[in-house]
SEZA-235170 format. One line per field, with one value per residue: residue number from 1; residue in three letters; x, y, z of N, C-alpha, C in turn. Coordinates in nm, 2 decimals. Each point is the difference from the previous one (the first is absolute). Example, Ala and Ser with C-alpha at 12.3 -4.5 7.8 and 13.67 -1.06 7.14 Angstrom:
2
nr: 1	2;
rest: ALA	SER;
n_x: 1.32	-0.04;
n_y: -0.57	0.11;
n_z: 0.78	-0.07;
ca_x: -0.09	0.09;
ca_y: 0.12	0.11;
ca_z: 0.00	0.00;
c_x: 0.09	-0.08;
c_y: 0.12	0.11;
c_z: 0.00	0.08;
This chain:
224
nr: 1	2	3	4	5	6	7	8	9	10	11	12	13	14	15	16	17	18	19	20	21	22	23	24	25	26	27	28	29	30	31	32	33	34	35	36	37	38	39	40	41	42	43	44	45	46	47	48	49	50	51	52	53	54	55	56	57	58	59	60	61	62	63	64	65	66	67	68	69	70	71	72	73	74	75	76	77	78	79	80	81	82	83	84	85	86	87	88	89	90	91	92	93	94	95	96	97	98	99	100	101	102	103	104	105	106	107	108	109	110	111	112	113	114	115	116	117	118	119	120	121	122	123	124	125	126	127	128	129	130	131	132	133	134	135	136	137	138	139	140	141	142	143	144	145	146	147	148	149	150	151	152	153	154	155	156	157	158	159	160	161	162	163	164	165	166	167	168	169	170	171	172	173	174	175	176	177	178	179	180	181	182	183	184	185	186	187	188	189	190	191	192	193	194	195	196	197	198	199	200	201	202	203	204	205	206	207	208	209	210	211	212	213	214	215	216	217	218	219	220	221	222	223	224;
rest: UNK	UNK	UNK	UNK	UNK	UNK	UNK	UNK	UNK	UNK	UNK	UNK	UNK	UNK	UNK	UNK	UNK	UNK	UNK	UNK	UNK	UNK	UNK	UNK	UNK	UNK	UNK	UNK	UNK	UNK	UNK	UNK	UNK	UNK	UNK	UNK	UNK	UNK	UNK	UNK	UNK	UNK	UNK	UNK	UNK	UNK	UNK	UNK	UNK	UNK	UNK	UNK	UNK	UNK	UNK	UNK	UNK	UNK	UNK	UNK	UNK	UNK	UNK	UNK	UNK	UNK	UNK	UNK	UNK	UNK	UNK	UNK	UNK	UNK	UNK	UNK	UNK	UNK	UNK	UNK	UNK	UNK	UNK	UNK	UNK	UNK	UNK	UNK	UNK	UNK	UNK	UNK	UNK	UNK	UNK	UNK	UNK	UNK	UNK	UNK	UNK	UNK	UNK	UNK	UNK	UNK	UNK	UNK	UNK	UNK	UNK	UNK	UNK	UNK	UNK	UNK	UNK	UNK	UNK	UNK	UNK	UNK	UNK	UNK	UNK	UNK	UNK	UNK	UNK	UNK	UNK	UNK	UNK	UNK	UNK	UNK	UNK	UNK	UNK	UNK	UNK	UNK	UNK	UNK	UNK	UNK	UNK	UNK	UNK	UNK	UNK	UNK	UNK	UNK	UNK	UNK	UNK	UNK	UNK	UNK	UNK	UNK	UNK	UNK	UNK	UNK	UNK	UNK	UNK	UNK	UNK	UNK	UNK	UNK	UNK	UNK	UNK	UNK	UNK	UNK	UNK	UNK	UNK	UNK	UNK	UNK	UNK	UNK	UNK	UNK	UNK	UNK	UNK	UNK	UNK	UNK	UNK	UNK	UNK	UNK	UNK	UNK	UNK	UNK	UNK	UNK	UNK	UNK	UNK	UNK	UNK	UNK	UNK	UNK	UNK	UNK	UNK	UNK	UNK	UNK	UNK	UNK	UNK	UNK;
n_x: 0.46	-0.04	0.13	0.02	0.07	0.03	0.06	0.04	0.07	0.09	0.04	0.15	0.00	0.12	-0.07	-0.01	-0.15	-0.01	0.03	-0.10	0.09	0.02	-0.07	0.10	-0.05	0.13	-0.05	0.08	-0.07	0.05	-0.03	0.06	-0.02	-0.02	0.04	-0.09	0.09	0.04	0.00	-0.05	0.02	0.11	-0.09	0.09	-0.05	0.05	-0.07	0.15	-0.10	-0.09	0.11	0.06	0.02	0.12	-0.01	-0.02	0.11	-0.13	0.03	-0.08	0.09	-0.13	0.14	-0.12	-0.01	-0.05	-0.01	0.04	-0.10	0.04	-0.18	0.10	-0.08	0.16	0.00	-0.08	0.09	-0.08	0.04	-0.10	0.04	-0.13	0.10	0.01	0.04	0.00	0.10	0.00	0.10	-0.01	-0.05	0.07	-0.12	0.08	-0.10	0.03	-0.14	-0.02	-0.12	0.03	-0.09	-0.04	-0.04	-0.04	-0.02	-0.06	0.11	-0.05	0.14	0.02	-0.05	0.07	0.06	0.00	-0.04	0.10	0.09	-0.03	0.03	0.13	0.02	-0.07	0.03	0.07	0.05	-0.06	0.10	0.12	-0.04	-0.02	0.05	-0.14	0.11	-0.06	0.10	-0.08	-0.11	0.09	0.04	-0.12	-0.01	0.05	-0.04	-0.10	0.02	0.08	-0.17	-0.08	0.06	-0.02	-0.12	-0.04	0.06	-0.12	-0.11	0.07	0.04	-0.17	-0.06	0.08	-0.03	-0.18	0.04	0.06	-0.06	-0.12	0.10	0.00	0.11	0.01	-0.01	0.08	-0.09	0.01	-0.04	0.06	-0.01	-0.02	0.00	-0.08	0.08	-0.08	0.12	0.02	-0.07	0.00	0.01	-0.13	0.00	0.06	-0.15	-0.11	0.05	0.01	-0.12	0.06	-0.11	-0.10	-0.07	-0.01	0.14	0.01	-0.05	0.07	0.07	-0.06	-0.06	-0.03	-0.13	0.04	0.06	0.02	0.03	0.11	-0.04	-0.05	0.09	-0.06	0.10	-0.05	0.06	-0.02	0.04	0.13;
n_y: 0.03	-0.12	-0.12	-0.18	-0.05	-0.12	-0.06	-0.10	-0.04	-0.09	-0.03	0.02	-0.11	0.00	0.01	-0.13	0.04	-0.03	0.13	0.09	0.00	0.07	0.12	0.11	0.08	0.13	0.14	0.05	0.14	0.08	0.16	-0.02	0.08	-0.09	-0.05	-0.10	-0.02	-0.16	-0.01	-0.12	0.00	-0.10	-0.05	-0.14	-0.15	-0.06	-0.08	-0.02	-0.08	-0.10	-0.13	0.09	-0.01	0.05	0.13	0.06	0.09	0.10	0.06	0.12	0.10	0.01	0.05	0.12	0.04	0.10	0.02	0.13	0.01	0.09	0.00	-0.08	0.04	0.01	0.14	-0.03	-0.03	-0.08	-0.08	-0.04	-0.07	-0.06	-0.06	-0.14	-0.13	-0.11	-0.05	-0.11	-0.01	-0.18	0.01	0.09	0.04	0.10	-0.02	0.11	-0.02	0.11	-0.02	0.09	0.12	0.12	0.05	0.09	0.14	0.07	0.06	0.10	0.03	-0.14	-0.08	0.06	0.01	-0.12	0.05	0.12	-0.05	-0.06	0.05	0.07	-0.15	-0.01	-0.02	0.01	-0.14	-0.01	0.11	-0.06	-0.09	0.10	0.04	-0.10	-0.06	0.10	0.13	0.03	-0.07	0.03	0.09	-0.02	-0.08	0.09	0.07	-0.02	-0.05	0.07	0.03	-0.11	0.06	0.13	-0.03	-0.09	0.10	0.08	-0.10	0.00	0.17	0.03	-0.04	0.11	0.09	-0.07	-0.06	0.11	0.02	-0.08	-0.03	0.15	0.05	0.01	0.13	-0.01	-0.03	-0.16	-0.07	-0.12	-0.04	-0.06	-0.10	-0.08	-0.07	-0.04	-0.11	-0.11	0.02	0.07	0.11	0.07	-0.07	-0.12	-0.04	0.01	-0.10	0.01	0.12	-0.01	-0.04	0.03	-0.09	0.11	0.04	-0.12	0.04	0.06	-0.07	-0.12	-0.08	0.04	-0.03	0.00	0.02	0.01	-0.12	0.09	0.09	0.16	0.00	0.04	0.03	0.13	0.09	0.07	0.10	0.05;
n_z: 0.20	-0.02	0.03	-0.05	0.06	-0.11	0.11	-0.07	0.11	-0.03	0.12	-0.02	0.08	0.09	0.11	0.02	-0.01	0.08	0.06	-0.10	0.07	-0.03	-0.02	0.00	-0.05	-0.04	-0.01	-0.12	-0.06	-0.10	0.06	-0.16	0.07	-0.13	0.17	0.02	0.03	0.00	0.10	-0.05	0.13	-0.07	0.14	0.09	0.01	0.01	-0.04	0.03	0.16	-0.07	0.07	-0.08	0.09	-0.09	0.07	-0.13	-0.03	-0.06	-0.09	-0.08	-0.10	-0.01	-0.07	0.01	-0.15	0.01	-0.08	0.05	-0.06	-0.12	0.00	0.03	0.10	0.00	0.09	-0.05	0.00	-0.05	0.07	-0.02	0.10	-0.14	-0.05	0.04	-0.12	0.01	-0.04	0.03	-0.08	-0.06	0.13	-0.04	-0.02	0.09	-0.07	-0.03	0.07	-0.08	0.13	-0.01	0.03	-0.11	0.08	-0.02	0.03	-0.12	-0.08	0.10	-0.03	-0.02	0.13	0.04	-0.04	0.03	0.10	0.00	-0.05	0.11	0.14	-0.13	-0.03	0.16	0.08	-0.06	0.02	0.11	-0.02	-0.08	0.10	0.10	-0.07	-0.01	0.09	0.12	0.02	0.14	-0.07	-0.12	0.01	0.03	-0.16	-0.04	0.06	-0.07	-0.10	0.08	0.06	-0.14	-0.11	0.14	0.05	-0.16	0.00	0.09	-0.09	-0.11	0.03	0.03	-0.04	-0.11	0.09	0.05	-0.15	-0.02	0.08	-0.03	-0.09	0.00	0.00	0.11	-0.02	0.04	0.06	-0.05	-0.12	0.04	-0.15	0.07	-0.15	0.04	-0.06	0.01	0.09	-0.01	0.16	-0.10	0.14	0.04	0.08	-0.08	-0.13	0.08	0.11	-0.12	0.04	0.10	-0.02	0.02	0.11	0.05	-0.02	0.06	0.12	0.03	-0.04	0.11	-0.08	0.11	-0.07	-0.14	0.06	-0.17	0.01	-0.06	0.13	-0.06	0.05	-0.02	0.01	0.02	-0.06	0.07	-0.04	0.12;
ca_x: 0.06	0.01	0.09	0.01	0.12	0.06	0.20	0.07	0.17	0.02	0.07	0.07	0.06	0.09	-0.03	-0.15	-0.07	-0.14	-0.13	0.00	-0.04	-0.06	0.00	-0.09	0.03	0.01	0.08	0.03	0.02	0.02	-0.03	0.10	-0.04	-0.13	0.01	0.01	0.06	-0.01	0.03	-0.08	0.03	-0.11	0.12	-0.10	0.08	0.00	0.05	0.04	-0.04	-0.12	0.01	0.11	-0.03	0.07	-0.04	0.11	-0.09	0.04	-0.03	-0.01	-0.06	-0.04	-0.08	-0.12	-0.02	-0.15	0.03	-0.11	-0.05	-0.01	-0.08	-0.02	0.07	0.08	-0.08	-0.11	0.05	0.01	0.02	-0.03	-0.01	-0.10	-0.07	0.16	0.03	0.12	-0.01	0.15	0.02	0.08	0.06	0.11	-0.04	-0.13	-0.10	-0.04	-0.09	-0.05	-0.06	0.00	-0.06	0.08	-0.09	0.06	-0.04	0.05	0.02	-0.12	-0.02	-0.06	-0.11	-0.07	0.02	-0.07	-0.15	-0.07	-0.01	-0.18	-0.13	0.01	-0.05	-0.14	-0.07	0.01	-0.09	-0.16	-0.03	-0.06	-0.11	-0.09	0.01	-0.13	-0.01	0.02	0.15	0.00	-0.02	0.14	0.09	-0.05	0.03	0.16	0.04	-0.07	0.09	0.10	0.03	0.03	0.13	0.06	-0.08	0.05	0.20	0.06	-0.01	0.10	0.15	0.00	0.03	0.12	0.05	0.00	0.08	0.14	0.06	0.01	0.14	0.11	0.07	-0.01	0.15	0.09	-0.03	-0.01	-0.02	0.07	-0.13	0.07	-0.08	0.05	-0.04	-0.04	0.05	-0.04	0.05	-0.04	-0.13	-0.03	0.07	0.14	0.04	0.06	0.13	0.06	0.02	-0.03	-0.12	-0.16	-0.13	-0.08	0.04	-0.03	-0.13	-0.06	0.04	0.00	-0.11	0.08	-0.12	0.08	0.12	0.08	0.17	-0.02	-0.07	0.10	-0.05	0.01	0.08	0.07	0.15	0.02	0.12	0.00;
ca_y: -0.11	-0.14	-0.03	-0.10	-0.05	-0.11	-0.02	-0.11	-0.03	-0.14	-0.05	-0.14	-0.05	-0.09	-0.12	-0.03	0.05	-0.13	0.06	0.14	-0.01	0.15	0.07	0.19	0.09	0.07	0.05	0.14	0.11	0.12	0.09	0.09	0.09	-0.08	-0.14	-0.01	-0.06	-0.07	-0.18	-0.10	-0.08	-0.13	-0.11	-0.08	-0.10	-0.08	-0.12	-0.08	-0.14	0.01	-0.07	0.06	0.09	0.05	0.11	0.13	0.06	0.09	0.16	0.00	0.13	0.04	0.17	0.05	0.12	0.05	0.17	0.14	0.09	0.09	-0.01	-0.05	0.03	-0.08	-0.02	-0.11	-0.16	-0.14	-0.14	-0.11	-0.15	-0.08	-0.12	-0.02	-0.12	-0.04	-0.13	-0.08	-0.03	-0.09	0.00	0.10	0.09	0.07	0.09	0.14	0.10	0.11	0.12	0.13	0.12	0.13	0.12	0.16	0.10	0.05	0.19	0.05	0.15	-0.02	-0.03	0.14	0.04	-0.09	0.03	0.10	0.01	-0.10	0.10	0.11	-0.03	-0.02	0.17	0.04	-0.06	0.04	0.11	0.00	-0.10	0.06	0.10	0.07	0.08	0.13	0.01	0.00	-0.12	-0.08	0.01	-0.03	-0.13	-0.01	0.02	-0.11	-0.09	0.07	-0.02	-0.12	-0.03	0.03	-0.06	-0.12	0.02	0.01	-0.12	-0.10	0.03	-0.11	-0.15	-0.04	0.00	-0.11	-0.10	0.01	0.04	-0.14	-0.06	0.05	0.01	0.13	0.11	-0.07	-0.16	-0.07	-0.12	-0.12	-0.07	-0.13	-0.08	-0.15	-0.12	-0.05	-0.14	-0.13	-0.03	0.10	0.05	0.17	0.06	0.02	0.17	0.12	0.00	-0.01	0.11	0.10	0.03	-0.08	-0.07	0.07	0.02	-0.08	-0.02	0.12	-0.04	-0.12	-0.06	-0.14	-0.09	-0.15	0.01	-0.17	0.00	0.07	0.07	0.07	0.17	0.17	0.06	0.13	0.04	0.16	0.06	0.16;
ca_z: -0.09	0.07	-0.04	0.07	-0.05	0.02	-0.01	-0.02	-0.01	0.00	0.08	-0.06	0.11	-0.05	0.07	-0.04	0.06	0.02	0.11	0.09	0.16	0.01	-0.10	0.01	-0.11	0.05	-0.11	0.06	-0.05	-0.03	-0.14	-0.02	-0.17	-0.03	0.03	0.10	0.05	0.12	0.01	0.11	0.04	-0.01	0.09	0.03	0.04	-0.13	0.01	-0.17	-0.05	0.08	0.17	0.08	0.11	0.04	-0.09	-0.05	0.01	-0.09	0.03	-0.12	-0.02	-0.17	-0.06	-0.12	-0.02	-0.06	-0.10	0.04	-0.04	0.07	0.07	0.17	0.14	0.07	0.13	0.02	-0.09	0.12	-0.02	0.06	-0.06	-0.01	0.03	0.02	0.03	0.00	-0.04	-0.01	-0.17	0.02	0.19	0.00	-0.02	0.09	-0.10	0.06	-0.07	0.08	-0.07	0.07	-0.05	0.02	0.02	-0.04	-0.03	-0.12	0.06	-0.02	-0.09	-0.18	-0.03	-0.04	-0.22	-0.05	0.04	-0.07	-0.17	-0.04	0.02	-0.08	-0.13	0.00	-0.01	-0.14	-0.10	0.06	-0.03	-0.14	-0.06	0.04	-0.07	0.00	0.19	0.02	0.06	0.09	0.03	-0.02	0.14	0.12	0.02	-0.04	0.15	0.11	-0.08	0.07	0.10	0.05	0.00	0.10	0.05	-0.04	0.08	0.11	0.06	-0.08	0.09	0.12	-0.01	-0.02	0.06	0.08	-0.06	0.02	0.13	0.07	0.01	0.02	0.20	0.09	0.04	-0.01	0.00	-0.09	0.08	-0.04	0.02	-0.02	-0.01	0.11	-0.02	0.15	-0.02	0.09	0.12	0.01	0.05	0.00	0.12	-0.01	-0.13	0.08	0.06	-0.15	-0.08	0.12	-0.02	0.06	-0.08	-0.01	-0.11	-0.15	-0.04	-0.10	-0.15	0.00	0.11	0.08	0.06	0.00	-0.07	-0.02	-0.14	-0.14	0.04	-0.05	0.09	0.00	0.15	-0.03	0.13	0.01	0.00	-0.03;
c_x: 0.04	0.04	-0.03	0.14	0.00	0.15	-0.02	0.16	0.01	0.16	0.06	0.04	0.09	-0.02	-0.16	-0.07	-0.12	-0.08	0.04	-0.09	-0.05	0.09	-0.09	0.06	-0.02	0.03	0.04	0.00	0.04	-0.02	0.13	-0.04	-0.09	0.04	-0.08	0.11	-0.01	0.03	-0.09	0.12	-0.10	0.13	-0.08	0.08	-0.02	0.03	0.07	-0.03	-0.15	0.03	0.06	-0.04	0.04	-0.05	0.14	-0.09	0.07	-0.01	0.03	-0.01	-0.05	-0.04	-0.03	0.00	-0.09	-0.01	-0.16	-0.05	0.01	-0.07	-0.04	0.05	0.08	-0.09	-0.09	0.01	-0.03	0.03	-0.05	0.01	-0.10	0.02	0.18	-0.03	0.16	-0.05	0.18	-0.03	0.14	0.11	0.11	-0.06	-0.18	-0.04	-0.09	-0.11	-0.03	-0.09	-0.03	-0.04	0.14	-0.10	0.04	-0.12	0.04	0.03	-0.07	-0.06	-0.02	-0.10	-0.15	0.00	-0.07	-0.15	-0.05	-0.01	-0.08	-0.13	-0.03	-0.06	-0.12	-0.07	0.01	-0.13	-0.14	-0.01	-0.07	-0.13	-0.12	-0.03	-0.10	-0.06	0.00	0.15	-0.03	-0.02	0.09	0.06	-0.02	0.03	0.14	0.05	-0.04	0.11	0.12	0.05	-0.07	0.18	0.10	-0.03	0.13	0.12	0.03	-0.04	0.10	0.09	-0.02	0.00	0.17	0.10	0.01	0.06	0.13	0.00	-0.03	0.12	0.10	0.07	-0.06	0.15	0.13	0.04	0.00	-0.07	0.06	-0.17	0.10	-0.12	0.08	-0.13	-0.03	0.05	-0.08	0.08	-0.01	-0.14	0.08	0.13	0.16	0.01	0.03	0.12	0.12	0.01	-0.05	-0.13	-0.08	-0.14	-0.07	0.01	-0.03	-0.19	-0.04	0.05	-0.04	-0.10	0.06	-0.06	0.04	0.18	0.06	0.13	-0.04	-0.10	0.11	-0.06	0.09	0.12	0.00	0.12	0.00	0.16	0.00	0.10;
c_y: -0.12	-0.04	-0.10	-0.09	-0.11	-0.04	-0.12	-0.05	-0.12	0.01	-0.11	-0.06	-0.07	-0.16	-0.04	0.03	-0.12	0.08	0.13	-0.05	0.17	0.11	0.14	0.05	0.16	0.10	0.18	0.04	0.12	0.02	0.07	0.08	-0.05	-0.14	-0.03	-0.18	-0.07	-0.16	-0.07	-0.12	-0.10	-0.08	-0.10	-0.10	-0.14	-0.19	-0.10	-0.12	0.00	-0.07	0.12	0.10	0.17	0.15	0.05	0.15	0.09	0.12	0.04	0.13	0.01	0.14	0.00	0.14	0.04	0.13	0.03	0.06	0.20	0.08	-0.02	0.08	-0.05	-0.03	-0.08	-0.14	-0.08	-0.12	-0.14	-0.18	-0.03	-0.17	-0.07	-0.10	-0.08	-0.16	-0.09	-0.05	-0.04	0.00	0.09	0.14	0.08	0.11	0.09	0.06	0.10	0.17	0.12	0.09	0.12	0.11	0.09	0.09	0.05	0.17	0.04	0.11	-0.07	-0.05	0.13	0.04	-0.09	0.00	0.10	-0.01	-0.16	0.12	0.09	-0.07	-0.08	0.17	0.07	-0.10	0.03	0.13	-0.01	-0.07	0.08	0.17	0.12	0.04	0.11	-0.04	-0.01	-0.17	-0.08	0.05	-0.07	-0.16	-0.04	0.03	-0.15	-0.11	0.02	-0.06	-0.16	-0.06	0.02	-0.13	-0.15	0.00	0.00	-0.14	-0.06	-0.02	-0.05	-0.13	-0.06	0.01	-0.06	-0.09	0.02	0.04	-0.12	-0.03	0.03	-0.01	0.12	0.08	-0.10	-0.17	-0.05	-0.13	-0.10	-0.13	-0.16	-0.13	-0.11	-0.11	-0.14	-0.11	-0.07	0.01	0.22	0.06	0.10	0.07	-0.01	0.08	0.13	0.03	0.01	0.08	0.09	0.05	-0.01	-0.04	0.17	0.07	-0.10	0.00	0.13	-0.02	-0.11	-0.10	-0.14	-0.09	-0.15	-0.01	-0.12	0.01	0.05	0.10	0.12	0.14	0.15	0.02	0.12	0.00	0.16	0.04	0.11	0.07;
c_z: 0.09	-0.15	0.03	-0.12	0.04	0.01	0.02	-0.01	0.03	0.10	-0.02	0.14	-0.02	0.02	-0.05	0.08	0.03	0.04	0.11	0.17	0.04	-0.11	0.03	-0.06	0.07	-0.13	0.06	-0.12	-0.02	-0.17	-0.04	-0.16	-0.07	-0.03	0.13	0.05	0.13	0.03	0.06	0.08	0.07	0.10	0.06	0.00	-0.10	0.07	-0.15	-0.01	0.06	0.09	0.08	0.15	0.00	-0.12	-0.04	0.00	-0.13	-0.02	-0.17	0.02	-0.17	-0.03	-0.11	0.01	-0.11	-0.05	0.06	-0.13	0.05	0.05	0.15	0.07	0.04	0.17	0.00	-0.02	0.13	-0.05	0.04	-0.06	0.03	0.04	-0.03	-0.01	-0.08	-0.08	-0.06	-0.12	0.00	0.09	-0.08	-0.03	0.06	-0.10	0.15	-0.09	0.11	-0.11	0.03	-0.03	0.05	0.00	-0.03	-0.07	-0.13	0.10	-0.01	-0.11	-0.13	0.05	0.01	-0.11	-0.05	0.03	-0.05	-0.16	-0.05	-0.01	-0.06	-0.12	0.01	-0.02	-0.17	-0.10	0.07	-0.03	-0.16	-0.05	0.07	-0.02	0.02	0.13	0.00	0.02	0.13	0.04	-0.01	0.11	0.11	0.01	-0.02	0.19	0.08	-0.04	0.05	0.15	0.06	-0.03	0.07	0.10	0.02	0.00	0.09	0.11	-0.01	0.07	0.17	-0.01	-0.01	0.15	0.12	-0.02	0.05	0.17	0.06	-0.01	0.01	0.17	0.01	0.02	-0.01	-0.06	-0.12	0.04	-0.10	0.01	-0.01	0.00	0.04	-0.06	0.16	-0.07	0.10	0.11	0.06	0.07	-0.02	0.10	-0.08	-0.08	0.11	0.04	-0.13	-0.05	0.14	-0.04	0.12	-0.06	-0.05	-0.14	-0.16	0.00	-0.09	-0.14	-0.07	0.01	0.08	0.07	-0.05	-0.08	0.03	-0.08	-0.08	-0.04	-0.02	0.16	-0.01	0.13	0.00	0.14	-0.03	0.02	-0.02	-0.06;
């Protein structure tokens, strides 16, 4: 199951806003029974005049929450941010868009009940419409019919699972994905030095052949 969600929140400033000087977006989840719960922190710096030299700076916690179907594997649940942008609405207001997928596995034991009682009422109606088969012949296609359905599961369940270990942590670990909006007077090296990162690290998330203002990068941060 891939999940993609749209979150939209409007940020009241007290002060006028002429201009996001920089802007990342950070968020944290948890599962509680059939919630999954969480915050996007949204921070960054702000100018209140376009002559003005001088930054503020800000910091926003926005929570969301999301009713679980009871179907889902709580264990499987992932969380990812698709795509992050922002926009100022009459200089007092920072409009927050944001879009994010929820990954997750259905349990396994319905989706097996569910497999088998498709396969119980294919097999029944090809029984009834073929009637005039020997019984051995039918069995032999009723078996064969079996085991491309074994077959097409046990692709499914691979594929599903490349999905989900690509992003999952490793034993203990977590990872904090932090998006970074690139400002003017910004290189590679300070986003680094900002999020104790290195070049080697964002190249693996990143393409960094031309990065310019308002260029959005992937940070992961590991934790144990």
């Amino acid at each position: 199951m891939n999940c993609k969600i749209p979150f939209t929140k409007d940020i009241d400033f007290e002060k006028k806003v002429s201009e996001i000087t920089s802007i990342s977006l950070e968020h944290e989840t948890k599962v509680e029974e059939d919630t999954l719960k969480g915050n996007f922190i949204v921070s960054g710096d702000f100018k209140s005049h376009e002559v003005s030299v001088n930054k503020e700076p800000f910091s926003y916690i926005l929570p969301f929450e999301i009713d679980l179907a009871e179907d889902i594997d709580r264990d499987t649940i992932e969380f990812m941010i698709e795509d992050f942008t922002y926009e100022i609405v009459d200089n007092t207001i920072l409009r927050i868009n944001i879009d994010f997928n929820v990954i997750a596995s259905l349990k396994e034991k319905e989706e097996d009940a569910i497999e088998e009682e498709l396969f119980q009422d294919a097999s029944k109606a090809f029984l009834e419409e073929d009637e005039l088969l020997k019984e051995d012949e039918r069995q032999e296609l009723v078996e064969e019919s079996e085991e491309e359905k074994k077959d097409e599961k046990a692709e499914e369940r691979e594929s599903e699972d490349t999905i989900i270990n690509s992003i999952k942590s490793d034993g203990n670990e977590y990872t904090t994905y932090h998006i970074h909006m690139v400002s003017d007077g910004e290189s590679i090296e300070t986003i680094c030095t900002m999020y104790n990162s290195n070049l080697n690290i964002l190249q693996d998330y990143n393409d960094l052949s031309n990065i310019t203002a308002g260029d959005k990068l992937i940070i992961p941060e590991n934790n144990e």
